[in-house]
C-alpha angles and dihedrals in degrees: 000000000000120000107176111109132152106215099341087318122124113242114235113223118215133200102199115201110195148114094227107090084187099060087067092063095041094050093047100052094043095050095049125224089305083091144056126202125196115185117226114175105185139011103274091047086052092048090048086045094049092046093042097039109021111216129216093208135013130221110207107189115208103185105163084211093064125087116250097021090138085057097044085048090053096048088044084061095049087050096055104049080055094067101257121143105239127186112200116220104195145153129234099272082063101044090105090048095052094045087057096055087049094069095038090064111279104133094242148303142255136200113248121265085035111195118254088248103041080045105059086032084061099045092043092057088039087050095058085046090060097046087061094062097049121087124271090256100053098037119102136205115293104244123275102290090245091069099055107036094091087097109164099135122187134087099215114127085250094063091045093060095056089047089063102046084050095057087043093067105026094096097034113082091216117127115262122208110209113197134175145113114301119275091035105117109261102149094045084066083055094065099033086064096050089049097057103037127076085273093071095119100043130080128297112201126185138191143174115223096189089059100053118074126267093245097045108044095087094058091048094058098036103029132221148271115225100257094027092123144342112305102026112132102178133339124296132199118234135221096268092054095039082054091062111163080343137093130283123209121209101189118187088006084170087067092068126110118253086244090053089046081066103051091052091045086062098052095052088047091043105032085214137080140174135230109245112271098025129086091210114124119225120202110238098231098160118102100231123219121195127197136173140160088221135106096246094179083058095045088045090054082052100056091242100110123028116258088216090056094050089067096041084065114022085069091125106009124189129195116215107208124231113251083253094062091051097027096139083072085070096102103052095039088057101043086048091057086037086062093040087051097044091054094047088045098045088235122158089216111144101173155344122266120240092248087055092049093049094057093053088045097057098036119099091233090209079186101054127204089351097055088052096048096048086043078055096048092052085043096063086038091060106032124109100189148052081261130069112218145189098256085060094061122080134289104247093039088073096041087048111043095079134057118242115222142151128275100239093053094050106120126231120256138049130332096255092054093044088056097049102036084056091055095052089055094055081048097050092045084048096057097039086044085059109040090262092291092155094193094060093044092059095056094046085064103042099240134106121271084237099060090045088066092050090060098050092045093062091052109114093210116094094231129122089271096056096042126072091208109061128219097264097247096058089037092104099041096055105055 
């Protein structure tokens, strides 16, 4: 049984398997005395470490500048097939590399240098990882839930992205619009900013306004006074008030009535509200989080959402981005619900085979994260096993993943290139289709206007298509 905590938390103890002596130091001093690193710099001092000061997790760095990568990757293989959580620290030239051994069992990757958050998020999760596969009798108890709910998972510079603009705002109370397509993890920002932020400890409250009826949801964010209207049998506290020094959470705001947006216009101006039937003002002490997958400039053009209220709300906005735009993070978001499954299951399942992963790499996910968490869920189900493959994924996943065309318009090169050169040419037809109105192709073709010019910026040819600066007398036609 462990015995080394810090405050009633567990330590978590590192191998660290690198070249670089100073990495140790750094890492230590940046993660806090929550966590522990041993050095190991080659494979016979991280066997000694492993068998003298046994980790929890190791941290296998696969920097391509480094002498002896190749050898550290071999032995982090090894590891792995051993049963060792490994965390892979790696640059860009060895992101294909990580994302192998992903799927090959290691618990996940980061992009050196990780960030400190990104970083003790990681070995948290890979820590409870760790703690599965013990023995009843030497497992502990999983951190407190608080400590592990921040779940974004993904490396992608997207991610990234939204990883820094989390960390921006935590610790500011000013009101955060989340916007992005459904199924992309919005609320999951939610949470990651409450996390993170001084509320930590205090409630986080969600709701979903597009799921509570017109005439009651009033009474669900302000409360109610017994008498206030028929029905009521005695008070009742709302949201705002459940929320206390905690986070609300608006889901779906775009889905309010024009006479709620009111209502809620007045309590951010104000900073106070009252239950129905009451004229007792109540301090707003919540920090209040929004989030939609609408297009809330466009609703506000229409007259369906206040324009006031936009800009109440829309102080510190972040985009989520769709699966397609980050969809090198696929690995390591399936094989995380494949362990979460696995464990709720009681499934010995410890990867995904390579015929699997190309069929979620190649399919469009129009549901995003949550599609591929609940594809991953009926994987474990149906797997029969240690390895998840294609045949237990679902039908039209595999009928999907890949484009149909005919024979006499295939490209020449590589998979990889045919893939991506004919999507390209359904990008380049949608934009012409459509006058070169970028923002309608890419709905036409289901897909964010983001990831459109994404598409038209890897083409090799100089065209429109390939430039971000247009010839001036097209300038107009193609924004």
């Amino acid at each position: 049984m462990r015995n080394f905590q810090v405050r009633g938390i567990p330590v978590i103890r590192v191998g660290l398997f690198s070249q670089d002596t100073a990495l140790q130091l750094l890492l230590s001093s940046a993660t806090g005395k929550e966590f522990q690193f041993f050095l190991g710099r080659d494979e016979d001092e991280i066997r000694e470490l492993l068998e003298e000061r046994p980790c929890d997790v190791v941290i296998l760095d696969l920097n391509s500048h480094q002498d002896g990568v190749h050898a550290r990757l071999e032995c982090g293989m090894r590891l792995v097939a051993e049963g060792i959580t490994v965390v892979v620290l790696v640059d860009d030239n060895m992101r294909a590399t990580a994302s192998d051994m992903v799927r090959q069992g290691a618990y996940g990757y980061l992009r050196r240098p990780p960030s400190v958050r990104e970083l003790r998020v990681m070995l948290r999760r890979a820590y409870e990882s760790s703690l599965i596969k013990q023995t009843p009798e030497e497992a502990e108890p999983v951190m407190a839930a608080e400590d592990v709910r921040d779940t974004m998972v993904g490396a992608s510079d997207a991610m990234r992205q939204v990883h820094h603009l989390v960390d921006c705002v935590a610790n500011i109370d000013a009101s955060v619009l989340v916007v992005g397509e459904s199924g992309t993890g919005k609320e999951l920002v939610a949470r990651a900013i409450h996390t993170r932020g001084s509320r930590a400890r205090k409630p986080f409250v969600a709701v979903c306004c597009g799921a509570i009826p017109e005439t009651l949801i009033e009474a669900e964010l302000f409360g109610h006074e017994k008498g206030a209207f028929t029905g009521t049998v005695g008070a009742r506290e709302g949201l705002f008030e459940q929320a206390g020094d905690g986070t609300l959470f608006l889901d779906e705001i775009g889905e309010l009535s024009l006479y709620t947006q009111v209502k809620l216009l007045r309590v951010l101006q104000q900073r106070e509200f009252s239950r129905l039937g009451s004229n007792k003002l109540i301090p707003l002490r919540a920090r209040l989080v929004f989030a939609t997958h609408r297009d809330l400039t466009g609703l506000v053009a229409e007259g369906k959402f206040r324009q006031d209220l936009y800009y109440r709300i829309n102080v510190m906005k972040i985009e989520t981005p769709s699966l397609e735009e980050h969809a090198e993070d696929i690995p390591q978001i399936a094989a995380h619900f494949m362990r979460r499954y696995a464990q709720n299951f009681g499934k010995q399942i410890t990867g995904i085979d390579n015929s699997a992963m190309a069929v979620l790499q190649n399919y469009c996910w129009p549901g995003n994260v949550r599609e591929l968490e609940n594809v991953m869920q009926q994987a474990v189900i149906m797997a029969d096993s240690r390895q998840i493959r294609a045949e237990n994924l679902p039908a039209h996943l595999r009928e999907d993943a890949s484009p149909i065309v005919s024979v006499e318009s295939l490209p020449t090169g590589s998979f990889e290139r045919q893939l991506r050169d004919y999507k390209i040419r359904l990008a380049e037809n949608a934009i012409r289709e459509n006058n070169g109105n970028k923002t309608l192709a890419a709905r036409s073709l289901s897909i964010s206007r983001a990831y459109l010019h994404r598409l038209i910026r890897s083409t090799d040819s100089g065209t429109f298509l390939g430039s971000d600066t247009p010839e001036p007398v097209a300038a107009s036609r193609y924004n």
